[in-house]
N, C-alpha and C positions, 0 to 999 in steps of 0.2 A: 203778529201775523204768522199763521202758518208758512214753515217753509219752503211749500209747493208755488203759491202765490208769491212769494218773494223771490222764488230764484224766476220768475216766470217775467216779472219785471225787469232784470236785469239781463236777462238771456238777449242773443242773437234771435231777432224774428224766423220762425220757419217759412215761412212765406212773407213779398212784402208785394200789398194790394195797393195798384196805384190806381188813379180816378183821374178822369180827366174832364172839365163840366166847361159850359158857358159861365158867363156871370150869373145866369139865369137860372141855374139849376140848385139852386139851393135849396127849394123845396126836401127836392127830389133825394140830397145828400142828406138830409136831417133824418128824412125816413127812412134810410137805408142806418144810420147809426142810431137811431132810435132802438134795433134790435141787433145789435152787434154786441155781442160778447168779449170778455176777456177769456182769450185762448191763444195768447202766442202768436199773434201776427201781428202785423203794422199796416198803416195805411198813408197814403202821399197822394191827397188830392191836387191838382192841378188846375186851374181856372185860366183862360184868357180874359187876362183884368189888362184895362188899359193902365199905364205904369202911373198917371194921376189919379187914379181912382184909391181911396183907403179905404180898403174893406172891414170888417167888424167882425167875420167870419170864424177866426178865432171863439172872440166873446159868445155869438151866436152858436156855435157847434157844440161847444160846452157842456150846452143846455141839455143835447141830446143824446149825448154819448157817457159810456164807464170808462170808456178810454182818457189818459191825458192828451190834450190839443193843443199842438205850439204851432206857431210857427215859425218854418226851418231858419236856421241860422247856415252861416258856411262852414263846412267842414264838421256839421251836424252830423254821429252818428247814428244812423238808425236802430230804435232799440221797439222789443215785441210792445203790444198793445200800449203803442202810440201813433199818432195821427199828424201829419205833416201837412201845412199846407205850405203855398208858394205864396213868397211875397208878391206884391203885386208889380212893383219895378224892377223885378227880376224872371233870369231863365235859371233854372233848375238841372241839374245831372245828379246822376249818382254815380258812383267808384268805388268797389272795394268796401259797400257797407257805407258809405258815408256820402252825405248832399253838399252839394258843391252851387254854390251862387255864384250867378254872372251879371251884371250889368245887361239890360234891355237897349238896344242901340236904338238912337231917335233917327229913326225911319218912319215915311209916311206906310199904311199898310200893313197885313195882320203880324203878330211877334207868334212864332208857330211854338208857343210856350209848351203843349201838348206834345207835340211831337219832339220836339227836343229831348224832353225829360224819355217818353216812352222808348226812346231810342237809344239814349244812353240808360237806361233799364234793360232793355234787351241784351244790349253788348255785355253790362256787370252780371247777372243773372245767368248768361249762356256762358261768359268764365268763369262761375261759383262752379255750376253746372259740369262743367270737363275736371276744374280740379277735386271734388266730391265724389267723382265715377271713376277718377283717373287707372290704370292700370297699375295691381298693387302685387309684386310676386310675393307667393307663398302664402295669398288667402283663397 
């Protein structure tokens, strides 16, 4: 394997592309990585799955993507052109590059599995953000 695709595997994603779908949108996910390329990014789909439901999603996504498809574990780093999804009996965050699982609490009523994740997205992201810009004397 060329170098360029090798170190391209193993780097830091420059960007990480999150999704957030119903259970219902899988159509819709397939054809969107149907034409997704290998260039350095990541992806972290999100579903609200009810926590009894097992998805196949993995198996199924597979099919349509060059990316590799897991899904996340805890304390999973995220690395470029790979594809994260959420378990189904869990809430998701990310920190510092890496995915964080939590237990789904048995409450009647929706688990805001989306917003969860997008949220601690935003927080890690706007900190990469200030320290990548941060003020450097003498450049």
């Amino acid at each position: 394997m060329p170098l360029k695709p090798l170190l391209m595997l193993l780097a830091e994603p420059h960007h990480i592309i999150a999704i957030g779908a119903s259970a219902g949108g899988m159509e819709e996910i397939n054809s969107f990585f149907d034409h997704t390329p290998l260039d350095g990014v990541s992806y972290i789909i999100i579903q609200h799955l009810s926590p009894d439901f097992k998805s196949r999603m993995v198996e199924l996504l597979a099919r349509h993507s060059k990316l590799i498809v897991k899904e996340a574990e805890n304390a999973t780093v995220v690395n470029c052109n790979e594809v994260y999804l959420i378990p189904n009996d869990k809430y998701m965050t990310i920190r510092d590059g890496s995915l964080y699982l939590t237990d789904k609490e048995n409450i009647k009523g929706p688990h805001l599995t989306i917003n969860t994740f997008f949220n601690s997205l935003a927080a890690d992201r706007s900190k990469k953000s200030n320290r990548d810009h941060s003020f450097r004397p003498g450049f």
